[in-house]
Backbone of each chain as ProteinMPNN parsed JSONL, in Angstrom:
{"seq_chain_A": "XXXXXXXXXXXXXXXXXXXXXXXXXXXXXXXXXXXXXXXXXXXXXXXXXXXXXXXXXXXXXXXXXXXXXXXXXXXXXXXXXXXXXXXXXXXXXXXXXXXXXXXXXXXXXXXXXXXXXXXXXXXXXXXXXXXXXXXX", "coords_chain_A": {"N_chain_A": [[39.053, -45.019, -18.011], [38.153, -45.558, -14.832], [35.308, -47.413, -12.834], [33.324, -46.034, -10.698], [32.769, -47.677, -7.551], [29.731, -47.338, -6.857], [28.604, -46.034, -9.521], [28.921, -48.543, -10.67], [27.02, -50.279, -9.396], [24.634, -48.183, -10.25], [24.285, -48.646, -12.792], [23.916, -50.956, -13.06], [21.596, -51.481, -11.89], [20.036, -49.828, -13.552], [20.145, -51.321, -16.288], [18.497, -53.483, -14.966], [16.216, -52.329, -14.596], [15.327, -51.225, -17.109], [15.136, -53.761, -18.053], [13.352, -54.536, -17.174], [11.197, -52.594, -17.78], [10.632, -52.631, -20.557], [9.48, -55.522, -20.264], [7.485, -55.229, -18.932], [6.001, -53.899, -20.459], [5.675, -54.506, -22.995], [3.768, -56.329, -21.772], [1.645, -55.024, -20.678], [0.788, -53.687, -23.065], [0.332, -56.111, -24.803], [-1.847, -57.183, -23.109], [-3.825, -55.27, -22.791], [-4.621, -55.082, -25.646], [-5.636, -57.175, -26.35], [-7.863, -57.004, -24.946], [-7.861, -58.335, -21.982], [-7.74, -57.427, -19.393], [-9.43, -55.736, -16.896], [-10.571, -53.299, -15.013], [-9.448, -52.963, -11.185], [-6.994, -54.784, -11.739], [-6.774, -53.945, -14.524], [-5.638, -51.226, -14.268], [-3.107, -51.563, -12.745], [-1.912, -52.968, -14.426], [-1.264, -51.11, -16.365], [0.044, -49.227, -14.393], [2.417, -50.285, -14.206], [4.761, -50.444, -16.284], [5.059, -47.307, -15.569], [6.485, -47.667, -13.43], [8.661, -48.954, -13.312], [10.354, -47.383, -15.032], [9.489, -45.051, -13.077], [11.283, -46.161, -11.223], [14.181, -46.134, -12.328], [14.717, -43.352, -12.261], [14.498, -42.923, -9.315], [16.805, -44.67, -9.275], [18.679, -42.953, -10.253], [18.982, -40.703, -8.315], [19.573, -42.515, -5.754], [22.016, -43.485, -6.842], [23.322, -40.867, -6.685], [23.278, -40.082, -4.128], [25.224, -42.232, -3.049], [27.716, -42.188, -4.616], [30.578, -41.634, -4.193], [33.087, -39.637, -4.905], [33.118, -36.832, -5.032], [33.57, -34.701, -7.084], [32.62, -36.378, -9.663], [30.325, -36.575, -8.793], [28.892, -34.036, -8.315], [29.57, -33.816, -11.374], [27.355, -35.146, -12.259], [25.362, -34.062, -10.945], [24.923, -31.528, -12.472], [24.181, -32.592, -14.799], [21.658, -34.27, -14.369], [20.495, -31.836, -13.672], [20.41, -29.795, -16.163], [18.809, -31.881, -17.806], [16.445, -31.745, -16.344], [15.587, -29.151, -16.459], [15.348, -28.652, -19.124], [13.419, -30.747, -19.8], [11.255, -30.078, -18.378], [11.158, -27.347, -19.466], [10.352, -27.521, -22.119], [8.046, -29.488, -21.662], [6.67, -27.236, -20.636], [6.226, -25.264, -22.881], [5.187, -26.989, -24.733], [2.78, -27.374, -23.684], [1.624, -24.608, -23.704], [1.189, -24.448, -26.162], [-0.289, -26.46, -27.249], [-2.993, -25.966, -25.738], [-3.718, -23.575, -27.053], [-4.147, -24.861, -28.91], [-2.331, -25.339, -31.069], [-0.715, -27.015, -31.648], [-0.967, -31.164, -31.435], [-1.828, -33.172, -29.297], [0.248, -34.757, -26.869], [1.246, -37.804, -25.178], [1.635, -37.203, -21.568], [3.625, -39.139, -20.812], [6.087, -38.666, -22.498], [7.537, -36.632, -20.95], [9.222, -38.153, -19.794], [10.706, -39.294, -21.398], [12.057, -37.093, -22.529], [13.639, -36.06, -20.735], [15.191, -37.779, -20.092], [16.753, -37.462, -22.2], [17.81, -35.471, -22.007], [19.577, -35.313, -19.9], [21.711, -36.652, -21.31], [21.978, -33.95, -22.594], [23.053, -32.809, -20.689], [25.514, -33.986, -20.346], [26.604, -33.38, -22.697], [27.073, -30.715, -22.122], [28.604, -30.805, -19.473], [31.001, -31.491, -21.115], [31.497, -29.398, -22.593], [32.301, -27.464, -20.816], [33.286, -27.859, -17.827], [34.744, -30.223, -19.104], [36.23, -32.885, -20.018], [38.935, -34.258, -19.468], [41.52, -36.097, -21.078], [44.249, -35.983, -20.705], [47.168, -37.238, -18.588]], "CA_chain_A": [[38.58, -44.389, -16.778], [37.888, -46.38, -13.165], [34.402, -46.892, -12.704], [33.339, -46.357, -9.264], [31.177, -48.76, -7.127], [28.338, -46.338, -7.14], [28.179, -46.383, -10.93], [28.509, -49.712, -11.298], [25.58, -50.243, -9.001], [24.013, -47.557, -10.895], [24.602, -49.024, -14.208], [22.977, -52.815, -13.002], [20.152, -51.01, -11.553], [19.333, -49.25, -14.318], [19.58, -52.346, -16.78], [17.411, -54.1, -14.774], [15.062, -51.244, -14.604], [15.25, -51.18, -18.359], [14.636, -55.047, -18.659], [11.653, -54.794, -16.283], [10.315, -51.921, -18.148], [10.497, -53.625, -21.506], [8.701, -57.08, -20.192], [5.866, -54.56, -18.737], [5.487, -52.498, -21.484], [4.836, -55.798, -23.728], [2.861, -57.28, -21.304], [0.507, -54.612, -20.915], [0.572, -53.687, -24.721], [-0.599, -57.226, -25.427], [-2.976, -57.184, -22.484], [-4.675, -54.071, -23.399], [-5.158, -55.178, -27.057], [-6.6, -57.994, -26.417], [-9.035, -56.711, -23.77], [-7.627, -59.49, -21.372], [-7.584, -57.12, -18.076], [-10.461, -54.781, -16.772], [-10.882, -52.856, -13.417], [-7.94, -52.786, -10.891], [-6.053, -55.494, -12.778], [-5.893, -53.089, -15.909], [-4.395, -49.736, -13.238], [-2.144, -51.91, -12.28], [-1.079, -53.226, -15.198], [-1.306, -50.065, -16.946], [0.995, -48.719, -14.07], [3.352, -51.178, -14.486], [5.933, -49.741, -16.895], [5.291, -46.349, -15.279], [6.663, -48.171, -11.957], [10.133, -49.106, -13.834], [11.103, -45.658, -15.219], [10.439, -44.302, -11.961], [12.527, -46.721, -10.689], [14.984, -45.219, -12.979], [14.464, -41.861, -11.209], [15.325, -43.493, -7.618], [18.408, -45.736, -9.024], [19.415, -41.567, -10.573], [18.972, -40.33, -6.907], [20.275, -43.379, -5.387], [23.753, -42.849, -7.081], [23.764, -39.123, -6.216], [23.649, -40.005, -2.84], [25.896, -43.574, -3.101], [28.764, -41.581, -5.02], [31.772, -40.823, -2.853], [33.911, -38.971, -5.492], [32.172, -35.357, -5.179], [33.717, -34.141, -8.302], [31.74, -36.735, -10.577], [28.873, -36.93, -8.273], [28.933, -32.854, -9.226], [28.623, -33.561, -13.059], [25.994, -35.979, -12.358], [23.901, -32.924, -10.206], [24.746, -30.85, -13.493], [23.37, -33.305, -15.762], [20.121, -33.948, -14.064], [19.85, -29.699, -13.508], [20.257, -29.92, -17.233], [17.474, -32.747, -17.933], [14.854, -31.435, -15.258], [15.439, -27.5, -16.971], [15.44, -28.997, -20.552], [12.223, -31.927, -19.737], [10.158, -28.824, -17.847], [10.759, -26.278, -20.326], [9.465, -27.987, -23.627], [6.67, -29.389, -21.81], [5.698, -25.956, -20.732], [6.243, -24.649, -24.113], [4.367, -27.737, -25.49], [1.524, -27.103, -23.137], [0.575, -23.43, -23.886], [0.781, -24.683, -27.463], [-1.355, -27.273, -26.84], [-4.357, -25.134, -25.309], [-3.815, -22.792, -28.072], [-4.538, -25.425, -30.337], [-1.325, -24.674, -32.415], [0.06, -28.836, -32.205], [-1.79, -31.819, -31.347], [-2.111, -33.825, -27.675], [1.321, -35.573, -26.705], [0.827, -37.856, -24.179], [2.013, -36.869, -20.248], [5.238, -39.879, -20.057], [7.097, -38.082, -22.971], [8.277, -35.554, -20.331], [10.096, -38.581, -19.04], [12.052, -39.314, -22.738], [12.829, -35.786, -22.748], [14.6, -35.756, -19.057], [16.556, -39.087, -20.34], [17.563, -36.985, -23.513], [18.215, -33.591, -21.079], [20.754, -36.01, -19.404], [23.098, -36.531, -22.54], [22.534, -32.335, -22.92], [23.692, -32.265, -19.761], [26.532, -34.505, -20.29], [27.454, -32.567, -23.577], [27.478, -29.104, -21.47], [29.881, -30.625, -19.117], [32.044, -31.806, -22.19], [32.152, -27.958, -22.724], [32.088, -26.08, -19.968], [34.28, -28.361, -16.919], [35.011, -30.836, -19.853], [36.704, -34.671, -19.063], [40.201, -34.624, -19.493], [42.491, -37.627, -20.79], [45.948, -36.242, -20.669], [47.574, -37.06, -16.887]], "C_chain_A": [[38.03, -45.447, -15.831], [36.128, -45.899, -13.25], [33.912, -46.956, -11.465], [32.501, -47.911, -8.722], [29.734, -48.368, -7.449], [27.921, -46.441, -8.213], [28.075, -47.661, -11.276], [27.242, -50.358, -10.604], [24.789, -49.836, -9.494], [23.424, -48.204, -12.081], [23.32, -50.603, -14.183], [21.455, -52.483, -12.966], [19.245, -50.285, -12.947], [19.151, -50.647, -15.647], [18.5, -53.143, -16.695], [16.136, -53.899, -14.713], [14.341, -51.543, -15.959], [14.165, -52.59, -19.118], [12.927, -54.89, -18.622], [10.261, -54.071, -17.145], [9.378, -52.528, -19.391], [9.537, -54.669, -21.647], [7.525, -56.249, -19.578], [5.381, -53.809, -19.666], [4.732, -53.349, -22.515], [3.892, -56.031, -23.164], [1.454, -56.548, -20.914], [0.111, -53.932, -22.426], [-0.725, -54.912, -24.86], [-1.809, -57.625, -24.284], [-4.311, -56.067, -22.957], [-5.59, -54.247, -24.651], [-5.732, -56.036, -27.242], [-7.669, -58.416, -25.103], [-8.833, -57.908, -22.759], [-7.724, -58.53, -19.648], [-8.786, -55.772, -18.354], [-10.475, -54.609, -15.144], [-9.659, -53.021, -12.386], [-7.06, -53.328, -10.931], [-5.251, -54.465, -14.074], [-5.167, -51.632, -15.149], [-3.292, -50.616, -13.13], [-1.224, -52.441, -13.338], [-0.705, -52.167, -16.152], [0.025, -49.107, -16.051], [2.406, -49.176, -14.176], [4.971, -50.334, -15.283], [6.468, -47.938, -16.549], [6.302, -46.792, -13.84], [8.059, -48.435, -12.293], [10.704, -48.054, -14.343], [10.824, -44.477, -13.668], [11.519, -44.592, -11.409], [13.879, -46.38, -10.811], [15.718, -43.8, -12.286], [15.375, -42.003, -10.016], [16.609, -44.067, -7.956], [19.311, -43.746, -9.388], [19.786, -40.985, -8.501], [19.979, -40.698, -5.687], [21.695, -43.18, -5.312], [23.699, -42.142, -7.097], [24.326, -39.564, -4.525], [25.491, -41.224, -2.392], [27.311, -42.699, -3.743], [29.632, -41.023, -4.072], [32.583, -40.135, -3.892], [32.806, -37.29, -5.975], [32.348, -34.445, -6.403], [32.947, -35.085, -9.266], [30.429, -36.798, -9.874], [28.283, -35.271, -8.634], [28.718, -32.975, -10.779], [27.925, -34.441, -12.673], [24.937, -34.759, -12.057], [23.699, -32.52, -11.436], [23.949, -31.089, -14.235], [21.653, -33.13, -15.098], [19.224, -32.575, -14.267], [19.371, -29.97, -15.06], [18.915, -30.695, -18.087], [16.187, -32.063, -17.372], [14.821, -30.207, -16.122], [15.313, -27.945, -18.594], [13.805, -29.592, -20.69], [10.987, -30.647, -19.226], [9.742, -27.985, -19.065], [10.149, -26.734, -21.921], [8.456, -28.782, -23.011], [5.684, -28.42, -20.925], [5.232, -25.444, -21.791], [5.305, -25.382, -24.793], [2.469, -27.916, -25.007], [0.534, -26.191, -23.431], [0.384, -24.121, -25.361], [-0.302, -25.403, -27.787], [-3.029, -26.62, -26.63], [-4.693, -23.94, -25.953], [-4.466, -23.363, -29.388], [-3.724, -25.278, -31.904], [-0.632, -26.047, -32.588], [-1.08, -29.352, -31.187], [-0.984, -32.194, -29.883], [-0.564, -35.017, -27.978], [1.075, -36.332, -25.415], [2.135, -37.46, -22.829], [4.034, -37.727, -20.749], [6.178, -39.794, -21.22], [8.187, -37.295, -22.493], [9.445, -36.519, -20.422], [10.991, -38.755, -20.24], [12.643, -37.962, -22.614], [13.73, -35.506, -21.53], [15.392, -36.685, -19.506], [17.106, -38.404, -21.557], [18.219, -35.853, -22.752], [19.744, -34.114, -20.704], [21.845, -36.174, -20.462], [22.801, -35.027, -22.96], [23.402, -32.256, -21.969], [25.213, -33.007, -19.693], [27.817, -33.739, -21.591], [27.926, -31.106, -22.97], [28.173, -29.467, -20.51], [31.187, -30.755, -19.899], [32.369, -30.624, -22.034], [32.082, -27.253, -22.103], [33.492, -27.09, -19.175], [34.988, -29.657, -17.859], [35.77, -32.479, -19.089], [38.268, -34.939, -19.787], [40.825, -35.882, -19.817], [43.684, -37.464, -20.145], [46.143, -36.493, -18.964], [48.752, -36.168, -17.133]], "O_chain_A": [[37.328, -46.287, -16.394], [35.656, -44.796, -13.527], [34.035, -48.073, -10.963], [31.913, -48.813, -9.32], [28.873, -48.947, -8.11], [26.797, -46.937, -8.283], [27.241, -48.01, -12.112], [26.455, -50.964, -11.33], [23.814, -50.583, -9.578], [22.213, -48.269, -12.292], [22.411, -51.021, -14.9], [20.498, -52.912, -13.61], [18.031, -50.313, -13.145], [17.989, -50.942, -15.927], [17.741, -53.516, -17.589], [15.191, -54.687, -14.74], [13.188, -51.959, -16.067], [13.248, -52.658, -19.936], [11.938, -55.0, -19.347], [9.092, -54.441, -17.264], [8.179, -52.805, -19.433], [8.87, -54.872, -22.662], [6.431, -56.76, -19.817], [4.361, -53.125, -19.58], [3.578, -53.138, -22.888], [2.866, -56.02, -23.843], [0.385, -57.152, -20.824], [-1.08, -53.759, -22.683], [-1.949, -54.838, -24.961], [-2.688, -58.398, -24.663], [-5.455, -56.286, -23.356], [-6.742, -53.847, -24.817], [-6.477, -56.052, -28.221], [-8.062, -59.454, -24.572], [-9.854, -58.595, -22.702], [-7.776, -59.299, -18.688], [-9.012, -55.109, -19.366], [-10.41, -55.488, -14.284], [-8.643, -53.284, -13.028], [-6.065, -52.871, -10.368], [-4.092, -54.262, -14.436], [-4.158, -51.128, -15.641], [-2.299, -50.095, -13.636], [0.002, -52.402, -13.233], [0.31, -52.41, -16.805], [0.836, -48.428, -16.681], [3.383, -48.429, -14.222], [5.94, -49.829, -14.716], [7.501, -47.37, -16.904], [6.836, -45.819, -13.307], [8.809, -48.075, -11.385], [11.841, -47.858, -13.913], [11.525, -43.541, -13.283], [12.468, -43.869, -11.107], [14.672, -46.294, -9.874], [16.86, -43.466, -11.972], [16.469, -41.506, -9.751], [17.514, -44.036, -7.122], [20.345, -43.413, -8.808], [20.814, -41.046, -7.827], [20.727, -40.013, -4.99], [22.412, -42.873, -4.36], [24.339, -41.96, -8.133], [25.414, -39.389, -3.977], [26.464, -40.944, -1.693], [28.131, -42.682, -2.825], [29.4, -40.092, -3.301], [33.378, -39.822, -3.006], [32.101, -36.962, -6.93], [31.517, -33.6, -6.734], [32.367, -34.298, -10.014], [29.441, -37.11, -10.539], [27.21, -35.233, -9.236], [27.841, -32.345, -11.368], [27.911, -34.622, -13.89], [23.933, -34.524, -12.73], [22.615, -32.825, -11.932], [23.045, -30.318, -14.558], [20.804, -32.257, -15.274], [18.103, -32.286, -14.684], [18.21, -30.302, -15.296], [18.185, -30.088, -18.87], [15.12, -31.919, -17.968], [13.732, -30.183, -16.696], [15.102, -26.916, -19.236], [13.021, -29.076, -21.486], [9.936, -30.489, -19.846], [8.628, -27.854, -19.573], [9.505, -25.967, -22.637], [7.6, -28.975, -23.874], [4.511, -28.593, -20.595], [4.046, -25.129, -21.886], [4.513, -24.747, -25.489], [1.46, -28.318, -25.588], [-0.684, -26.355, -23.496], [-0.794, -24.32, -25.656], [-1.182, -24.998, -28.547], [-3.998, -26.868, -27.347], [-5.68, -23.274, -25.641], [-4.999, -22.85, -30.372], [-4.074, -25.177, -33.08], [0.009, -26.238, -33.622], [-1.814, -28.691, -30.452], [0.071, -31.717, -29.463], [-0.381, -35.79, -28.919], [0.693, -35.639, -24.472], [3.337, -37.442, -23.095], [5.121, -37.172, -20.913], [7.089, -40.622, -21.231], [9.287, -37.127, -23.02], [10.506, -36.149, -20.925], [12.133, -38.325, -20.085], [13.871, -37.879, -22.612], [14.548, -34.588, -21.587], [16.575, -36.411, -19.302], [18.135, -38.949, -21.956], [19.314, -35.448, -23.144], [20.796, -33.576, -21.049], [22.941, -35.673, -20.213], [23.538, -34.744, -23.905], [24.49, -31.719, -22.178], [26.042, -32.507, -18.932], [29.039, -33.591, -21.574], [28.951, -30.512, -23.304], [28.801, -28.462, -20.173], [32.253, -30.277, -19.513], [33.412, -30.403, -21.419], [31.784, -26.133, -22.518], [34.577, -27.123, -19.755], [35.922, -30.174, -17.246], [35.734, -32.908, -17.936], [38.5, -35.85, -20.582], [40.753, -36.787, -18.986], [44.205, -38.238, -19.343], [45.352, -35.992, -18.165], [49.415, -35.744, -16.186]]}, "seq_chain_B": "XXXXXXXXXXXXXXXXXXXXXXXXXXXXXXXXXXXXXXXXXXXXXXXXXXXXXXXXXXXXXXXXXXXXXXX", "coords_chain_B": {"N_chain_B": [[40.003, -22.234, -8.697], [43.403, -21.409, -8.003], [46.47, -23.954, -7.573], [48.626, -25.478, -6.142], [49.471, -28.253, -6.614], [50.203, -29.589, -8.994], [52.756, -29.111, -8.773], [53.428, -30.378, -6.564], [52.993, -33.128, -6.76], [54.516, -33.796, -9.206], [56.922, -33.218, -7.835], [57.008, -35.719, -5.923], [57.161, -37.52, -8.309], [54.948, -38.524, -8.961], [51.672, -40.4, -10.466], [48.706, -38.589, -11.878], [46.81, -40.118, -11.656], [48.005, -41.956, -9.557], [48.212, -40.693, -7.64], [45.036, -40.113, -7.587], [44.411, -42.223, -6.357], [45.876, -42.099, -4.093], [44.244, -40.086, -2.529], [42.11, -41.637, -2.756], [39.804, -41.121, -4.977], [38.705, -40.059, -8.423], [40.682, -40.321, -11.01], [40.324, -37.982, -13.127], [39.078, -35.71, -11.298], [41.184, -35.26, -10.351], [42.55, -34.375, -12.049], [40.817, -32.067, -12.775], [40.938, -30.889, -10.527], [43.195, -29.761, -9.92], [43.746, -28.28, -12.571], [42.023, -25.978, -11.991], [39.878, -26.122, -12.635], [37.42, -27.284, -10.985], [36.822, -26.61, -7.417], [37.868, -27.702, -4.552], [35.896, -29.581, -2.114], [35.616, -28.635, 1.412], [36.515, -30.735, 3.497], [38.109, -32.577, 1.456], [40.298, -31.233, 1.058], [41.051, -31.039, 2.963], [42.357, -33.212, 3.077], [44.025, -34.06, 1.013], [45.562, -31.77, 1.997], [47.061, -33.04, 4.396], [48.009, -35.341, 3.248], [50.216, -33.985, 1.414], [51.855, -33.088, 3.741], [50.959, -30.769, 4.412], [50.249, -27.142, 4.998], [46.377, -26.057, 4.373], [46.556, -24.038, 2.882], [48.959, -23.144, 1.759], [48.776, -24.935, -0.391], [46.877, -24.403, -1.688], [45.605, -21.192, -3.543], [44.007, -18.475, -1.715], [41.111, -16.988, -3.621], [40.376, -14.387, -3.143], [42.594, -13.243, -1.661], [44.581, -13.272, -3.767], [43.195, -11.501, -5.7], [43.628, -9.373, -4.403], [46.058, -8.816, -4.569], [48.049, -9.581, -2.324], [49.326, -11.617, -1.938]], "CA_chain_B": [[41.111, -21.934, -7.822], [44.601, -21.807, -8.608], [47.271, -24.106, -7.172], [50.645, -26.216, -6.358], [48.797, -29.67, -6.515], [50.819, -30.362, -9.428], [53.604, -29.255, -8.564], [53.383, -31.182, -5.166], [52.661, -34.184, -7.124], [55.983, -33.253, -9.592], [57.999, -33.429, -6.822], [56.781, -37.162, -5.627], [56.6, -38.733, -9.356], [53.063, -39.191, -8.313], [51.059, -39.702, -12.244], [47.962, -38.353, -11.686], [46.371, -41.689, -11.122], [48.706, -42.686, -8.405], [47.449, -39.036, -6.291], [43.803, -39.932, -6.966], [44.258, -43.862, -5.288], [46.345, -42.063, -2.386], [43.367, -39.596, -2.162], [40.491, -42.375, -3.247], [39.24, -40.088, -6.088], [38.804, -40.462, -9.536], [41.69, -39.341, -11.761], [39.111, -37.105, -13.407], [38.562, -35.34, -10.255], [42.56, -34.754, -9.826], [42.912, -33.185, -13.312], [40.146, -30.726, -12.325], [41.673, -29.55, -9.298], [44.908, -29.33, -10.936], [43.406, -27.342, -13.578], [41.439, -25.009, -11.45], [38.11, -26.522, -13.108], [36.71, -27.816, -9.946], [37.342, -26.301, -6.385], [37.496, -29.516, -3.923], [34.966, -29.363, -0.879], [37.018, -28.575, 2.767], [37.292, -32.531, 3.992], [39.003, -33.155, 0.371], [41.213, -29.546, 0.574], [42.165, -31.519, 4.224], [42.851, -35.298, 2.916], [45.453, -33.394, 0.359], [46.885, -31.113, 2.356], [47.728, -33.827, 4.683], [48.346, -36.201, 1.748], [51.738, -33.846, 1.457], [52.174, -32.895, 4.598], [51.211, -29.351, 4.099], [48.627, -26.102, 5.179], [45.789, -25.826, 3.108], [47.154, -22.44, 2.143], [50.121, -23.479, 0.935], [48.253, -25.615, -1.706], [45.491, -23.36, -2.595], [45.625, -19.537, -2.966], [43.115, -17.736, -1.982], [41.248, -15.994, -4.777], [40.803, -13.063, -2.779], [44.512, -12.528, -1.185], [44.717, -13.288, -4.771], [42.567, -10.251, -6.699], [44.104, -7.527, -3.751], [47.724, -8.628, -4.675], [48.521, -10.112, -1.252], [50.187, -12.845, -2.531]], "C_chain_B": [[42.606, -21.946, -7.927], [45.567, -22.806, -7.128], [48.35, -24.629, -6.949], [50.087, -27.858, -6.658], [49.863, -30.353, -7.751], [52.211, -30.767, -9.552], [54.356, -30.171, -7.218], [53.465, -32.318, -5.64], [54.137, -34.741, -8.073], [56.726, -34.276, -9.054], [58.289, -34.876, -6.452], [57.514, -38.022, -7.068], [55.941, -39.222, -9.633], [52.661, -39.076, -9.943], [49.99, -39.525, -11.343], [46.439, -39.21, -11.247], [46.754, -42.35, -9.647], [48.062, -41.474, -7.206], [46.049, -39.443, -6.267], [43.855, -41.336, -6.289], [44.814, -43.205, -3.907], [44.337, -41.007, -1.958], [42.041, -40.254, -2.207], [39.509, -41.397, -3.865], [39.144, -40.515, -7.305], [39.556, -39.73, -10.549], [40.805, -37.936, -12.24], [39.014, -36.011, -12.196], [39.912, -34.325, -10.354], [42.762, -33.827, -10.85], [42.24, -32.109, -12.888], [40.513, -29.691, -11.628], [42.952, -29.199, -9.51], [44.702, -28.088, -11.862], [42.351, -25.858, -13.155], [39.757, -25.424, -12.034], [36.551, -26.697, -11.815], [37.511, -27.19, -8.632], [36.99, -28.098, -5.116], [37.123, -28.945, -2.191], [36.701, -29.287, 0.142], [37.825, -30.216, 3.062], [38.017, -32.342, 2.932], [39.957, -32.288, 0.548], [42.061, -30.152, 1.934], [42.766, -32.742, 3.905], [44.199, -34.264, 2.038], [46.583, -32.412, 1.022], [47.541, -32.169, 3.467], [48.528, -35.091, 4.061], [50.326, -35.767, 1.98], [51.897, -32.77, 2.59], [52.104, -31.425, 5.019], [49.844, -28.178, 4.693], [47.774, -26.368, 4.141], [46.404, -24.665, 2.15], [48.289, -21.788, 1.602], [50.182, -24.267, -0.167], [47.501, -25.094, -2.399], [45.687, -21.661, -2.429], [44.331, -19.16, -3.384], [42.317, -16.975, -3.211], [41.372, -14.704, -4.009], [41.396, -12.134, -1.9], [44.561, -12.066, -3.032], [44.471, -12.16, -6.106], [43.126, -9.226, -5.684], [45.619, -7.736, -3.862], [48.424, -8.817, -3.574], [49.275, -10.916, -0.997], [51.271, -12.567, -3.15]], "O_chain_B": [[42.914, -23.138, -7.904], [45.417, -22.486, -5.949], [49.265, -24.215, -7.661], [51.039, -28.523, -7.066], [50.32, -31.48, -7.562], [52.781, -31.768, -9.984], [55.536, -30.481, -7.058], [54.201, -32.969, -4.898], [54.741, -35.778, -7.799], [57.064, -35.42, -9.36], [59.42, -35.35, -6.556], [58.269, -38.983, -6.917], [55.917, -40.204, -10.376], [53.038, -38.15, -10.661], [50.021, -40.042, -10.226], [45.396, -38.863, -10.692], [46.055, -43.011, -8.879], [47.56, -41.685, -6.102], [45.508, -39.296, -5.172], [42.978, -41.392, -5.427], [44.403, -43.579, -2.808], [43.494, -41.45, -1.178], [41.01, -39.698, -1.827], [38.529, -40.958, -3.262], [39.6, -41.656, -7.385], [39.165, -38.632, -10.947], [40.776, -36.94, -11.516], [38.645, -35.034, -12.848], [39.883, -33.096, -10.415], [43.091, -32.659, -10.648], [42.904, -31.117, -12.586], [40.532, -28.465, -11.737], [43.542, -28.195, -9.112], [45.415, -27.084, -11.85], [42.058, -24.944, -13.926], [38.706, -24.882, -11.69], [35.358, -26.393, -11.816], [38.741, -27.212, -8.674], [36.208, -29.048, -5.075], [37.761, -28.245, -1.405], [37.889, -29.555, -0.034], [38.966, -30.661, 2.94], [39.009, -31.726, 3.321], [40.909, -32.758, -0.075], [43.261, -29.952, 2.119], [43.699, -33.199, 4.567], [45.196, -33.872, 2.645], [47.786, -32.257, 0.81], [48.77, -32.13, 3.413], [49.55, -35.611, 4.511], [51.265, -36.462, 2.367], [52.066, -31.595, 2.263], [52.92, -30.893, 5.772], [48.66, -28.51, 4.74], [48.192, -26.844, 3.085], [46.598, -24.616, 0.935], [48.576, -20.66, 1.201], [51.185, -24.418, -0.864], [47.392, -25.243, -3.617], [45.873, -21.06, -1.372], [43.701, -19.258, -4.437], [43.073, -16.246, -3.853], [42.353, -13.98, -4.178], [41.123, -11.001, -1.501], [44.573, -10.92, -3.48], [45.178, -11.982, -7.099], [43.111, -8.076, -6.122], [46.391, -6.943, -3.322], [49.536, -8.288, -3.593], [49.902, -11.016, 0.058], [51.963, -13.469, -3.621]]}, "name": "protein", "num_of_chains": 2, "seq": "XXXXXXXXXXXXXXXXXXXXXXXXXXXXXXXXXXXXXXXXXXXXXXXXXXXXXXXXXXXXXXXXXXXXXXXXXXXXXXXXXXXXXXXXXXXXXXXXXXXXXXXXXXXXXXXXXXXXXXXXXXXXXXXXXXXXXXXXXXXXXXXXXXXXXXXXXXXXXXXXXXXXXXXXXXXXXXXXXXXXXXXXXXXXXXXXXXXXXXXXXXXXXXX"}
């Protein structure tokens, strides 16, 4: 399969996202643990890896808009629908549970694993619904 | 949507590859609308019907000429 421009833009952006996140996620790990940052050094470094998975977000967006082939830029909408309705609804569900006191405290930036997992639901429910054709 | 797209294509020798480069699409795209999977926005329903030289409405039938038996 041809991969467009859009995706392959997509694709870099999101690597680099990935890298970035990675080298902030260490770097405030090992800051944190060894009490090396305090006061709006540690927000900032603390936001840090939140600042690369949004990024994530915007490069998703990005190629929605950047996509000129409207039939895959369509399963992309799907997917996301899929992620955002998948990432919402278990941490509603995980919320009342929560304040019920029926499971323990997850923190907040799980939603965001669960929207990057929603995305391969949503890629399996186009498999079976508008599905991806080889034969020509 | 049902329609002639492949038979339009047939006719040429066009593979389904060679129709989405004239249309700048992604094969993927062409199977769809071939297969009725995907309906293709107006601009695209105009790049094809000029593609083969044709109405829209001679490439696509209506669905609903289509459900009153008009067709």
């Amino acid at each position: 399969m041809t991969v467009s421009p859009a995706l392959r833009s997509y694709n870099k952006r999101v690597l680099w996202l990935s890298l970035a996140y990675g080298v902030f996620l260490l770097t405030a790990v090992y800051g944190f643990k060894h009490h090396l940052v305090s006061g709006p050094v540690a927000i900032v470094l603390a936001l840090l890896p939140a600042l690369a998975i949004i990024g994530i977000f915007a490069a998703v967006g990005r190629y929605l808009v950047e996509e000129q082939d409207e039939y895959v830029r369509m399963l992309m909408v799907r997917q996301t629908l899929w992620a955002s309705g998948f990432a919402l609804s278990v941490a509603t569900a995980w919320g009342f549970l929560e304040s019920f006191d029926v499971v323990g405290h997850v923190e907040s930036y799980y939603i965001a694993i669960l929207w990057f997992g929603g995305l391969g639901l949503g890629s399996c429910m186009n498999r079976l619904t508008v599905g991806r054709p080889e034969a020509a | 949507m049902e329609n002639r797209l492949r038979v339009l294509r047939a006719e040429r020798s066009w593979s389904q590859q060679d129709l989405a480069e004239r249309l700048e699409v992604s094969r993927q795209s062409v199977n769809a609308i071939e297969t009725g999977k995907y309906d293709p926005s107006l601009p695209l329903a105009f790049r094809i019907a000029e593609l083969f030289d044709r109405t829209i409405e001679e490439i696509f039938t209506s669905p609903s000429r289509r459900s009153s038996g008009a067709i």
